[in-house]
N, CA, C and O atoms as CSV, one atom per row, in Angstrom:
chain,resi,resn,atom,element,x,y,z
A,1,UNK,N,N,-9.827,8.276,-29.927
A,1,UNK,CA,C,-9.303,7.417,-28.886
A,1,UNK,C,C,-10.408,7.135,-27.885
A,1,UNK,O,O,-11.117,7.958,-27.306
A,2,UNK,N,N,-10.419,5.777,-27.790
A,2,UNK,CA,C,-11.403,5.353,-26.444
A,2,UNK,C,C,-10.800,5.983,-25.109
A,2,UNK,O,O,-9.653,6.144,-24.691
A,3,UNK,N,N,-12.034,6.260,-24.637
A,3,UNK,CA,C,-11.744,6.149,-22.749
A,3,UNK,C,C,-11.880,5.274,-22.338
A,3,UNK,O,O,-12.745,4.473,-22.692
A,4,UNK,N,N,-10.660,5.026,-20.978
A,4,UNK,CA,C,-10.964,3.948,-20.337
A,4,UNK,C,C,-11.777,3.337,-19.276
A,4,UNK,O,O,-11.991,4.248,-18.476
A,5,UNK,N,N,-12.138,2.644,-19.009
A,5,UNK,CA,C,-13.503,2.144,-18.169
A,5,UNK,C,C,-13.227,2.729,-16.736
A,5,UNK,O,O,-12.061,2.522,-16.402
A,6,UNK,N,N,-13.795,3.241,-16.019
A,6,UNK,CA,C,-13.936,4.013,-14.883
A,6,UNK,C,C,-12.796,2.591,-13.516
A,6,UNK,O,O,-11.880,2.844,-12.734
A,7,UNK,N,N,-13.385,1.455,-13.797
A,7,UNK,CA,C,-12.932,0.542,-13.214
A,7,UNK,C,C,-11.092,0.524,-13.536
A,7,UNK,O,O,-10.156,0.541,-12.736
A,8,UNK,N,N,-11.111,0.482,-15.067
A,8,UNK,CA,C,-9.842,0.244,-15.176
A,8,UNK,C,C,-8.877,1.909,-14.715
A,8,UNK,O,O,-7.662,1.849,-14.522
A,9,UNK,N,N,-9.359,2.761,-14.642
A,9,UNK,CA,C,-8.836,3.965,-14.001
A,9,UNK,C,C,-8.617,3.387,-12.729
A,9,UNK,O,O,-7.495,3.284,-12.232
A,10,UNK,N,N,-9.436,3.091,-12.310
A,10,UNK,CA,C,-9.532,3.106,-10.772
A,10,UNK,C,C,-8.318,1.878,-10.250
A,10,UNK,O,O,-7.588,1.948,-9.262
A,11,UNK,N,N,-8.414,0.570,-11.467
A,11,UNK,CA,C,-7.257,0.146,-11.335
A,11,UNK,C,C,-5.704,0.628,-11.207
A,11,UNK,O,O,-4.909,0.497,-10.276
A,12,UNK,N,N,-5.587,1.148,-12.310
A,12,UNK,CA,C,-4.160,1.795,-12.336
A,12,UNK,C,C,-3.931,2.837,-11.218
A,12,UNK,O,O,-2.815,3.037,-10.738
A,13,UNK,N,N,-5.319,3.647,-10.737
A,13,UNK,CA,C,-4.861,4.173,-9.542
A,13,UNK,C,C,-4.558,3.390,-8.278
A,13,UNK,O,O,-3.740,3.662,-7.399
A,14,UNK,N,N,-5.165,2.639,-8.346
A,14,UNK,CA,C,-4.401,1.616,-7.176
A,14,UNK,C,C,-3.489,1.057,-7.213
A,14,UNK,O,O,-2.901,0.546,-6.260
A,15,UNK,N,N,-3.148,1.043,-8.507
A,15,UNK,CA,C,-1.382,0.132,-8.240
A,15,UNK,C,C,-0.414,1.114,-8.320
A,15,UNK,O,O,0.712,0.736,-7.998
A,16,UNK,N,N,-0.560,2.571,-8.746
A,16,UNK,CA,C,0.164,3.732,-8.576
A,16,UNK,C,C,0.417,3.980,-7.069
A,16,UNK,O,O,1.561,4.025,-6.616
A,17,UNK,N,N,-0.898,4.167,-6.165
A,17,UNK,CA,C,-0.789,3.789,-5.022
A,17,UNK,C,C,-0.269,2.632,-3.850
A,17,UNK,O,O,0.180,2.996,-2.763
A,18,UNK,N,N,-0.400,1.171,-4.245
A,18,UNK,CA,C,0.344,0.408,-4.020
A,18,UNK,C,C,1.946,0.731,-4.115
A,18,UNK,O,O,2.569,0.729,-3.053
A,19,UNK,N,N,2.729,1.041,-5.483
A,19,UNK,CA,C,4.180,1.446,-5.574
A,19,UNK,C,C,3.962,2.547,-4.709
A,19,UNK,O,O,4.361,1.958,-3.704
A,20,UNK,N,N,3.671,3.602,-4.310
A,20,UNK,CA,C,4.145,4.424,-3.523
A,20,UNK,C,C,3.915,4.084,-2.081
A,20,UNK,O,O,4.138,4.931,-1.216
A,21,UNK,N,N,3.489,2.910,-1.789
A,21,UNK,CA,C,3.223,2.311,-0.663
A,21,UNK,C,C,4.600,1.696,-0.491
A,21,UNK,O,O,5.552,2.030,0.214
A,22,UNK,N,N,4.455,0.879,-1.191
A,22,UNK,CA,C,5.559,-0.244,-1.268
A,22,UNK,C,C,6.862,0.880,-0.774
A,22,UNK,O,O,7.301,0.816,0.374
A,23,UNK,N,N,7.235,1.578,-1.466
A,23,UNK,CA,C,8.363,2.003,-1.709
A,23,UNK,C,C,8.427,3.158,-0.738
A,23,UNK,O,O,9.457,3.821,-0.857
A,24,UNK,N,N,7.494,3.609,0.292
A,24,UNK,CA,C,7.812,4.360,1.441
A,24,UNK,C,C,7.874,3.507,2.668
A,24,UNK,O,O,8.404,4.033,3.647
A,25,UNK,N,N,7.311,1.964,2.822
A,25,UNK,CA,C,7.885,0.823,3.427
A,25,UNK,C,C,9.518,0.663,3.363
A,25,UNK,O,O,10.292,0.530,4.311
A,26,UNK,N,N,9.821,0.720,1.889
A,26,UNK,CA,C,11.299,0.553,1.899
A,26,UNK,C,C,11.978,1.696,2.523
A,26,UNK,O,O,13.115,1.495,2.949
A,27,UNK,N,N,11.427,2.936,2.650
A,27,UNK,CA,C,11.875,3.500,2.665
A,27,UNK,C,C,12.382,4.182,4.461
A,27,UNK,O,O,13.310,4.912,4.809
A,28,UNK,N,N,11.423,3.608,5.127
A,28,UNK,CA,C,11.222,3.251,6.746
A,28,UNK,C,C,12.106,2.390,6.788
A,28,UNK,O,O,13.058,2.720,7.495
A,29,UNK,N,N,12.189,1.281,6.252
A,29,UNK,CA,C,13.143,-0.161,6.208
A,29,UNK,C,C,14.129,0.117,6.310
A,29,UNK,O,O,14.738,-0.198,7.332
A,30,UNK,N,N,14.870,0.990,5.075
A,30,UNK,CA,C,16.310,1.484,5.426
A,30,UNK,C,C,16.733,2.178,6.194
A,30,UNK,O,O,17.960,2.118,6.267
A,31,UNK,N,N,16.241,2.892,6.882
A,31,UNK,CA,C,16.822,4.001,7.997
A,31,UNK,C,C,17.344,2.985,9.335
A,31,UNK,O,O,18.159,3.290,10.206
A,32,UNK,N,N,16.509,1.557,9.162
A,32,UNK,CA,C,16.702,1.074,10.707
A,32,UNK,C,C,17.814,0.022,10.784
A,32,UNK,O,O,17.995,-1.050,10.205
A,33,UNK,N,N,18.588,0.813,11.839
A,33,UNK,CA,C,19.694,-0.142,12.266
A,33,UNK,C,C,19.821,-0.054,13.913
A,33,UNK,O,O,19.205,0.547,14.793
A,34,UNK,N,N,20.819,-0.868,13.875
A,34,UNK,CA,C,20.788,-1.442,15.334
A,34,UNK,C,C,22.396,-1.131,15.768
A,34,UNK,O,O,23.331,-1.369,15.003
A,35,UNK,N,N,22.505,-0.756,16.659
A,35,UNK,CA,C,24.176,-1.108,17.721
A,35,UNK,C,C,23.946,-1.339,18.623
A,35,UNK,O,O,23.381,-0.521,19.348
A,36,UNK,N,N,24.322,-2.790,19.111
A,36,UNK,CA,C,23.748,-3.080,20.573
A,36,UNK,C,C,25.797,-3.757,20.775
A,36,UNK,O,O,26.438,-4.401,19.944
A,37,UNK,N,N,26.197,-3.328,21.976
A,37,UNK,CA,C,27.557,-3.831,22.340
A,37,UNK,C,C,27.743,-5.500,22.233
A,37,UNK,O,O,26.784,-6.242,22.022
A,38,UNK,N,N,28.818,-5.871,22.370
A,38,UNK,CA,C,28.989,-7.323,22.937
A,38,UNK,C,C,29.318,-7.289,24.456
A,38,UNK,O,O,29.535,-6.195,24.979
A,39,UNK,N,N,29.368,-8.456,25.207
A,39,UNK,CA,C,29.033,-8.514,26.260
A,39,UNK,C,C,30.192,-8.211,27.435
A,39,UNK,O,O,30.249,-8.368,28.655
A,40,UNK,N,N,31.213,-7.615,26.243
A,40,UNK,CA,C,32.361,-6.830,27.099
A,40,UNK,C,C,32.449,-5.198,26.874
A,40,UNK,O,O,33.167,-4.420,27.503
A,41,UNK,N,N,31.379,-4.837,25.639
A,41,UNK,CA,C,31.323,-3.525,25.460
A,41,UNK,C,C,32.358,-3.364,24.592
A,41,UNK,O,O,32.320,-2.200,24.194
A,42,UNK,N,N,33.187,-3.906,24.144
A,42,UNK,CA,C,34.597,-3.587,23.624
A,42,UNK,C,C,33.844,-3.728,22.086
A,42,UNK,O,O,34.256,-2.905,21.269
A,43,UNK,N,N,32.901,-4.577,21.651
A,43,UNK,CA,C,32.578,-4.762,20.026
A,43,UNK,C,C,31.326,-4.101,20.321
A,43,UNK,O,O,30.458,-4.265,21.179
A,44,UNK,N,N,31.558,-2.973,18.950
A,44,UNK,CA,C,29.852,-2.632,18.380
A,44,UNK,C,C,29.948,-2.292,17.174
A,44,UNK,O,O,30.652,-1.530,16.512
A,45,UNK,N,N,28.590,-3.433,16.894
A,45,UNK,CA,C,28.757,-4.121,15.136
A,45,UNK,C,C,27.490,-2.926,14.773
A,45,UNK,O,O,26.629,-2.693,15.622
A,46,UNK,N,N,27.491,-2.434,13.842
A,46,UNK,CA,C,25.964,-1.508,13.156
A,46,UNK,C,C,25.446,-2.848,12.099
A,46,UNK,O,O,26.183,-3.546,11.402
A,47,UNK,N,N,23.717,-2.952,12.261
A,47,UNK,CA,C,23.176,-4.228,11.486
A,47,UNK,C,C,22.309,-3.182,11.017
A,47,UNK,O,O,21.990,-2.175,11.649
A,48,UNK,N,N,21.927,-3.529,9.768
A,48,UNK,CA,C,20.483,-2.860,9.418
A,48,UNK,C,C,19.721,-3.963,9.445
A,48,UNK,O,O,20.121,-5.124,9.534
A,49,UNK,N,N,18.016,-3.370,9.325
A,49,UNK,CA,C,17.091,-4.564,9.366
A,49,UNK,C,C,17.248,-5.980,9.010
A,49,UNK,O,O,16.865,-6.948,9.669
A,50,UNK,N,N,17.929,-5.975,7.757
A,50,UNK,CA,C,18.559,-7.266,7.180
A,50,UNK,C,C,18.983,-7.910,7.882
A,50,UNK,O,O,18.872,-9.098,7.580
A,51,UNK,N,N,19.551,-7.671,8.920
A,51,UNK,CA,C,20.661,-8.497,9.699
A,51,UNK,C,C,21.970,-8.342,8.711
A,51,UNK,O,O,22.601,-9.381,8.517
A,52,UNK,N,N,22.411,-7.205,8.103
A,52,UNK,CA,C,23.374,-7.192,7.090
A,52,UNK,C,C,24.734,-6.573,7.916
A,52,UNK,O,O,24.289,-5.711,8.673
A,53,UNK,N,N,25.987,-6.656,8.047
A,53,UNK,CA,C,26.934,-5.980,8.820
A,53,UNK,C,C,27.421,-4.776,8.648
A,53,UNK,O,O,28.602,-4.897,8.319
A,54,UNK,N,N,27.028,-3.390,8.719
A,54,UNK,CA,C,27.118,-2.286,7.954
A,54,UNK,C,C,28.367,-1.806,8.315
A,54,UNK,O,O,29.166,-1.498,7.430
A,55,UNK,N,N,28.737,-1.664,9.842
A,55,UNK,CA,C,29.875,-1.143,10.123
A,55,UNK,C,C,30.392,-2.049,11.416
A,55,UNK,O,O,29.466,-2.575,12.035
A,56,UNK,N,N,31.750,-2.317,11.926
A,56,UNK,CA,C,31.908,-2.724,12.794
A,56,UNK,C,C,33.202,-1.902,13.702
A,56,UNK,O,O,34.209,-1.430,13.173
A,57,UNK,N,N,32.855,-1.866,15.337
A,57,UNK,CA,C,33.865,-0.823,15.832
A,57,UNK,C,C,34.589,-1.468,17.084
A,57,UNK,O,O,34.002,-1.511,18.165
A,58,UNK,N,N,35.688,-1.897,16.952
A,58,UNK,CA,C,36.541,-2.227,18.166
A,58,UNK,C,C,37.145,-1.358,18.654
A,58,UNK,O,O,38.005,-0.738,18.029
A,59,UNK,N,N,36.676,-0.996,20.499
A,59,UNK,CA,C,37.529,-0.411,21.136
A,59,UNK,C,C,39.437,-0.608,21.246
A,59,UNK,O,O,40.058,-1.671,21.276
A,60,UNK,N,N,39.835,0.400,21.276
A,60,UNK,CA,C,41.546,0.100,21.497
A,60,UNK,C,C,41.621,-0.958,21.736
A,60,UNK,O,O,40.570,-1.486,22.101
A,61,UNK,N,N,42.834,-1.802,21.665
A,61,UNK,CA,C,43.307,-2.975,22.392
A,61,UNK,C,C,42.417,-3.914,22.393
A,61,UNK,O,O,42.959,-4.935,22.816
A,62,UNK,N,N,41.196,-4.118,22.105
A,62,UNK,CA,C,40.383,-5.398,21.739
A,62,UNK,C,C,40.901,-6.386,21.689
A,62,UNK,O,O,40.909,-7.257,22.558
A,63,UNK,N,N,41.569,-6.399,20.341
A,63,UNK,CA,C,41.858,-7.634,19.736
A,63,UNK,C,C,43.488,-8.322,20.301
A,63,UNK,O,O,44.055,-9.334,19.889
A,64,UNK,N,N,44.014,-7.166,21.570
A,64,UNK,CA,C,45.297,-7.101,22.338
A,64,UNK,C,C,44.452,-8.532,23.281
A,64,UNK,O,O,44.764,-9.717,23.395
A,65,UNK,N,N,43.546,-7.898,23.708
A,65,UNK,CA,C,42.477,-8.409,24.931
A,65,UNK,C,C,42.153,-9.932,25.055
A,65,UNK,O,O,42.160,-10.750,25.975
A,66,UNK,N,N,41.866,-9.949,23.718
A,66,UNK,CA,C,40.981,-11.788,23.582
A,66,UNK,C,C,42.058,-12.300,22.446
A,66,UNK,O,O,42.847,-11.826,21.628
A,67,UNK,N,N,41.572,-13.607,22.934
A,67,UNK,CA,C,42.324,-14.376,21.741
A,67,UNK,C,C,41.423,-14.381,20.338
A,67,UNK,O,O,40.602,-13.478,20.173
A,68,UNK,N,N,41.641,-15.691,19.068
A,68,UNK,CA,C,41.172,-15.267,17.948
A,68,UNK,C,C,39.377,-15.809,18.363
A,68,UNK,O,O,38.424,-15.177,17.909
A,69,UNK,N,N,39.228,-16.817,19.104
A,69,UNK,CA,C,38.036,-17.715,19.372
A,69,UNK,C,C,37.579,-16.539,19.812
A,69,UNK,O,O,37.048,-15.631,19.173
A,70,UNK,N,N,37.934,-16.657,21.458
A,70,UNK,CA,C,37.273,-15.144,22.119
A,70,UNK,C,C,36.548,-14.460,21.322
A,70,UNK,O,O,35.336,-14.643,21.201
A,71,UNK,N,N,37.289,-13.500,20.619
A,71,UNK,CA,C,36.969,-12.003,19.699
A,71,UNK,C,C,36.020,-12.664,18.640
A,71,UNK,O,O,34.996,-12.042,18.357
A,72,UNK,N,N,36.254,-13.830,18.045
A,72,UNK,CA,C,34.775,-14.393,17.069
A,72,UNK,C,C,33.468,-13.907,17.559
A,72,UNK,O,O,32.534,-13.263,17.082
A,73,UNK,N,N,33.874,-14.689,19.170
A,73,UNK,CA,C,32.568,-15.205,19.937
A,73,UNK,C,C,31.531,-13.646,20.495
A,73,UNK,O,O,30.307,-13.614,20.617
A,74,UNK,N,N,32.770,-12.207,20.808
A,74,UNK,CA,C,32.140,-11.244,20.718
A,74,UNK,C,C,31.892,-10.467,19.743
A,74,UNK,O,O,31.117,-9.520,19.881
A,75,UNK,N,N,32.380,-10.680,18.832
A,75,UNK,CA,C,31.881,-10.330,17.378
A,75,UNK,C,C,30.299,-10.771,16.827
A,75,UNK,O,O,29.438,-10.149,16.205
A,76,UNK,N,N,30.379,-12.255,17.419
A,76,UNK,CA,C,29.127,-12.900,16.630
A,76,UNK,C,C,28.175,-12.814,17.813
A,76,UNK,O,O,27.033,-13.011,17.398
A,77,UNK,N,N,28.199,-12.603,19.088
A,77,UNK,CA,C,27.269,-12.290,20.136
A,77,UNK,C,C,26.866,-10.672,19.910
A,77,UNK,O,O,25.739,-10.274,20.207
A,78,UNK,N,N,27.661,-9.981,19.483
A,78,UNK,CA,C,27.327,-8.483,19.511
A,78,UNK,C,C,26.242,-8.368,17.929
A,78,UNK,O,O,25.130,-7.905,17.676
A,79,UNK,N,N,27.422,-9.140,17.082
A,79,UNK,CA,C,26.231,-9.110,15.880
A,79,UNK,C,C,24.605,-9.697,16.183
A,79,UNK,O,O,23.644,-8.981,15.902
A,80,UNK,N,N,24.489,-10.569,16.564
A,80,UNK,CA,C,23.207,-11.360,16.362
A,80,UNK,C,C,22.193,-10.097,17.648
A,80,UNK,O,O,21.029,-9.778,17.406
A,81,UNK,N,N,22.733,-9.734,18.538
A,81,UNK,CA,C,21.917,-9.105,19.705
A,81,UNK,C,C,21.661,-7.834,18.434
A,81,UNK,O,O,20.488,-7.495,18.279
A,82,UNK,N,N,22.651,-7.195,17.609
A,82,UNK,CA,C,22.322,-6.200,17.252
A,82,UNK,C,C,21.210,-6.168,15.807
A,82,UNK,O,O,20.574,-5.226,15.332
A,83,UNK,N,N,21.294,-7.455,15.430
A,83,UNK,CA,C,20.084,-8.099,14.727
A,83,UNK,C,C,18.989,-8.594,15.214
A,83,UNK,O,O,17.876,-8.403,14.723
A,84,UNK,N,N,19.194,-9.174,16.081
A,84,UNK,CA,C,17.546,-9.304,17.201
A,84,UNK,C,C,17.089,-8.186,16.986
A,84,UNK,O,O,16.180,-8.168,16.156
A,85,UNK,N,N,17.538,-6.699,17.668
A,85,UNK,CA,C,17.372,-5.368,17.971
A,85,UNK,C,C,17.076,-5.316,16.764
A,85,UNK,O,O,16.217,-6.157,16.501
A,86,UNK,N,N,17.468,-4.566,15.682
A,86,UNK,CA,C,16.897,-4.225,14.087
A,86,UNK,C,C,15.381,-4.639,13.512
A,86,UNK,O,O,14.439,-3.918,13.180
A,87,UNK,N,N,15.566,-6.445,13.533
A,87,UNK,CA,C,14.184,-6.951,13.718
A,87,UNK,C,C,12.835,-6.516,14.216
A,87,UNK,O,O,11.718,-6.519,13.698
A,88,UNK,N,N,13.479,-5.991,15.858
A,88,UNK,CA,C,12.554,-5.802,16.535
A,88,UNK,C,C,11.726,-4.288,16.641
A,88,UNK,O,O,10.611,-3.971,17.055
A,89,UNK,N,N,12.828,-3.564,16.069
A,89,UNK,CA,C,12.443,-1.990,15.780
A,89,UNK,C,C,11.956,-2.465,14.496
A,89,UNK,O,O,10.937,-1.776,14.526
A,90,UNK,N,N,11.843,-3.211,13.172
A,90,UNK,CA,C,11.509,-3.002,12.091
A,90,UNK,C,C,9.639,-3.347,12.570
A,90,UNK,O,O,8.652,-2.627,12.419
A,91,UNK,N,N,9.773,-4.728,13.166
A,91,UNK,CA,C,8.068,-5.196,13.591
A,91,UNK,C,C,7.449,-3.491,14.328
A,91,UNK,O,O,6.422,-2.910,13.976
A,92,UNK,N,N,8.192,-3.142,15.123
A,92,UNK,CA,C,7.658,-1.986,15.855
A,92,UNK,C,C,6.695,-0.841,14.482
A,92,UNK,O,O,5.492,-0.686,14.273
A,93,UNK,N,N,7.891,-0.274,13.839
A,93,UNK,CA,C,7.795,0.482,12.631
A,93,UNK,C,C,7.022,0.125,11.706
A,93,UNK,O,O,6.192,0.995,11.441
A,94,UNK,N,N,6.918,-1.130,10.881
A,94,UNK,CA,C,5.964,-1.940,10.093
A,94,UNK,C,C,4.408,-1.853,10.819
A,94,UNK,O,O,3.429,-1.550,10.139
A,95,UNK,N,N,4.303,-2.161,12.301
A,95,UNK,CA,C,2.948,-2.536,12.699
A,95,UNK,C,C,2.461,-1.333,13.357
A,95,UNK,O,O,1.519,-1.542,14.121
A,96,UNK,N,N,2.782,-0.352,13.278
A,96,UNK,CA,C,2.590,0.808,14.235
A,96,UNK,C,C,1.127,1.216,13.421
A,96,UNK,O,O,0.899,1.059,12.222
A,97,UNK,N,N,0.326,1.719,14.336
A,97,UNK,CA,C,-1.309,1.893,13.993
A,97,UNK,C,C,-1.134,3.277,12.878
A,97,UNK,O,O,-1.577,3.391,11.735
A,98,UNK,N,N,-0.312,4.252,13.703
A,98,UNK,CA,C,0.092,5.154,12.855
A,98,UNK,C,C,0.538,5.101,11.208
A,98,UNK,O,O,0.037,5.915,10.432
A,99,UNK,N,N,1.144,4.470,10.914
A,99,UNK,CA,C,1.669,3.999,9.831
A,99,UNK,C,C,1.204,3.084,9.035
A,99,UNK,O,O,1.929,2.739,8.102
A,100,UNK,N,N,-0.237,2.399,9.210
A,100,UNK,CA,C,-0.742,1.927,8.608
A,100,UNK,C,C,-1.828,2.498,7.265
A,100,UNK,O,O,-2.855,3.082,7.608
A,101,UNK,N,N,-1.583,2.327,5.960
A,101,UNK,CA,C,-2.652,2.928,5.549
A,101,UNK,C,C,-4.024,2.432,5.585
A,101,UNK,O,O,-4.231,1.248,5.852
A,102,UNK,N,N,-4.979,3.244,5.339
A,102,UNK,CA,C,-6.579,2.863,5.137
A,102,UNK,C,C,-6.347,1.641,3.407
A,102,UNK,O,O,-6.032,1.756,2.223
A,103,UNK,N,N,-6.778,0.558,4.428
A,103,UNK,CA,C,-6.961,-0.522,3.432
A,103,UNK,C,C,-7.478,-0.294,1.881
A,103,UNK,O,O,-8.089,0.769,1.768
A,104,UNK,N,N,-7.349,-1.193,0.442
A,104,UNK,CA,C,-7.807,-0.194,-0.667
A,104,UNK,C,C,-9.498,-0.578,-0.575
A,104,UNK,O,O,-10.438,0.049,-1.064
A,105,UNK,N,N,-9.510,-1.629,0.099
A,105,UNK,CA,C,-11.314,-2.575,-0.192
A,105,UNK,C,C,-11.810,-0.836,0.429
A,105,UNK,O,O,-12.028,0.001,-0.447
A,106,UNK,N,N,-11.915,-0.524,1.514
A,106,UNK,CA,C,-12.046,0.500,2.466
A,106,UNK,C,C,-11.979,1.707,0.831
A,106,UNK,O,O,-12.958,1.746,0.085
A,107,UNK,N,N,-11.356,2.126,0.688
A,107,UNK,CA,C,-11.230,3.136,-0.321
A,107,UNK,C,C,-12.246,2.890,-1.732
A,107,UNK,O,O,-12.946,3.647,-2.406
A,108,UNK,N,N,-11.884,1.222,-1.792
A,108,UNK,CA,C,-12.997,1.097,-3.309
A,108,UNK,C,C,-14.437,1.329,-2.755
A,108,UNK,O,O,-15.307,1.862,-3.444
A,109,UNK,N,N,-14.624,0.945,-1.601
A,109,UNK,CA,C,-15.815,0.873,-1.182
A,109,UNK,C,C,-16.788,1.964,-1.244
A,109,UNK,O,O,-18.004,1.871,-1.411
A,110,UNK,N,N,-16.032,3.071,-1.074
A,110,UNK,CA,C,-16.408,4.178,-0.493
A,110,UNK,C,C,-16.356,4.954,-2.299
A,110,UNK,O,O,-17.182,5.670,-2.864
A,111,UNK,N,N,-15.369,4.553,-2.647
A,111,UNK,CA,C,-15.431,5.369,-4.073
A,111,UNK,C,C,-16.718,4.825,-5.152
A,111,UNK,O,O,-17.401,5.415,-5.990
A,112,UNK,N,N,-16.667,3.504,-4.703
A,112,UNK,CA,C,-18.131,2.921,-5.508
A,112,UNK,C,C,-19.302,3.753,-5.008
A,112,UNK,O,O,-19.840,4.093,-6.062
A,113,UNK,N,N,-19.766,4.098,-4.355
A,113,UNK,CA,C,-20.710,4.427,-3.371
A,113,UNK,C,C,-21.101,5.317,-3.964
A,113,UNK,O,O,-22.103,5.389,-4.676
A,114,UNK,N,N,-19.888,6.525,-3.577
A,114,UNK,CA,C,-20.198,8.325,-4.156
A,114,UNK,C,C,-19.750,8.353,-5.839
A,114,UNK,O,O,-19.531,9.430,-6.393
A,115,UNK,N,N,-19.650,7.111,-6.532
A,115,UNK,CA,C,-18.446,7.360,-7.598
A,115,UNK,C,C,-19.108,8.473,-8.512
A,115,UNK,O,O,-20.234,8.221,-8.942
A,116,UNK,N,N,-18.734,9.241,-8.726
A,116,UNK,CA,C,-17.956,10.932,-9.547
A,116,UNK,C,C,-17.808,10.647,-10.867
A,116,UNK,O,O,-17.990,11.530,-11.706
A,117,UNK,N,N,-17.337,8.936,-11.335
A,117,UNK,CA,C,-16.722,8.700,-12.460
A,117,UNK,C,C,-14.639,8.802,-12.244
A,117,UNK,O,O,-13.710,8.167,-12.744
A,118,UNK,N,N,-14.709,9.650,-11.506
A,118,UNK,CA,C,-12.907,9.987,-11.278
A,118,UNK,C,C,-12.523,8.719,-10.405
A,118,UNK,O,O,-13.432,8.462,-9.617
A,119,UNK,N,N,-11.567,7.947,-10.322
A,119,UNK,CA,C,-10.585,6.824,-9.899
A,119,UNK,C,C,-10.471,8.182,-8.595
A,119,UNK,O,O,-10.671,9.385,-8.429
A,120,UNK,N,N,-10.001,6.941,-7.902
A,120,UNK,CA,C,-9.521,7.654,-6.472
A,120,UNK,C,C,-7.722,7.967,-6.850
A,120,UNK,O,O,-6.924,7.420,-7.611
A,121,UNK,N,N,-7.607,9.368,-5.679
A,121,UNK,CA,C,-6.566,9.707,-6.344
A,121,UNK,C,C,-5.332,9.817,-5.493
A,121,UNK,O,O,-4.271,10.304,-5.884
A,122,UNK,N,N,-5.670,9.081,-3.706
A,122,UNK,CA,C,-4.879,9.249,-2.751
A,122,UNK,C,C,-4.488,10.703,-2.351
A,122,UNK,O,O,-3.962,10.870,-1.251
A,123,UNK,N,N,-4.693,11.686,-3.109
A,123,UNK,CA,C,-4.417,13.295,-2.825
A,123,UNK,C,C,-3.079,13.285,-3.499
A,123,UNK,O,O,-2.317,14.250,-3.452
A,124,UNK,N,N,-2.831,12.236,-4.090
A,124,UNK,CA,C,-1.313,13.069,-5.392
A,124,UNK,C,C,-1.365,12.629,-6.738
A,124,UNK,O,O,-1.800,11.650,-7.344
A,125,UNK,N,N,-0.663,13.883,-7.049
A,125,UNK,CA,C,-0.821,13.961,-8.860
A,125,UNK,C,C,-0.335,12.409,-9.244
A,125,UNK,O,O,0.513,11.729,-8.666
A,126,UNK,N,N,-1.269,12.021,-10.579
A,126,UNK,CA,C,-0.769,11.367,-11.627
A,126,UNK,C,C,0.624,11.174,-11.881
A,126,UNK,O,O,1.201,12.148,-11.396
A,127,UNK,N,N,1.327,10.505,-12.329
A,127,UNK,CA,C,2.792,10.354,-12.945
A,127,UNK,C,C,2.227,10.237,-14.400
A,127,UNK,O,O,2.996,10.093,-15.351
């Protein structure tokens, strides 16, 4: 059996790395949701990043309170504020200096340089 070209190692280690990138992005992504009230406090809608409607909670007597327009109008004011909010924690989370990884050019660069022959390996095992 041939070996494979030092390059093409080094490929597949980067896209091994890429999916585990990718998929700890998603994985920040889902945790974030939002409850922000409507502007009587009586509606609070839960949005995740999506802007998706996960849960929604009317205080007692709410819907005693407003008519059917009304209760739309704090339904869909509480939703959208609580999707602004989601959005705005996701940009926070996504762009945070912390959470950024070291670019791969940055990594090939450096692995060309000293190269060993070994693909870079991010510090975790093979699959």
């Amino acid at each position: 059996m041939r070996e494979l070209h030092p390059d093409v190692r080094a490929g597949l280690s980067l896209a091994r790395e890429l999916r585990n990138r990718i998929a700890d992005m998603r994985e920040r992504a889902d945790v974030i949701v939002a409850r922000r009230p409507s502007p009587s406090g009586l509606v609070i809608p839960e949005v995740d990043m999506r802007g998706r409607l996960r849960d929604l909670y009317l205080a007692p007597g709410t819907c005693a309170r407003f008519g059917n327009e009304q209760l739309a109008a704090e339904i869909v004011a509480a939703i959208a504020e609580s999707a602004e909010d989601a959005r705005r924690q996701y940009h926070i989370a996504m762009n945070d200096p912390e959470n950024l990884p070291r670019p791969f050019s940055e990594i090939m660069r450096e692995w060309r340089a000293g190269s060993d022959g070994q693909p870079p390996n991010f510090g975790k095992p093979e699959q």
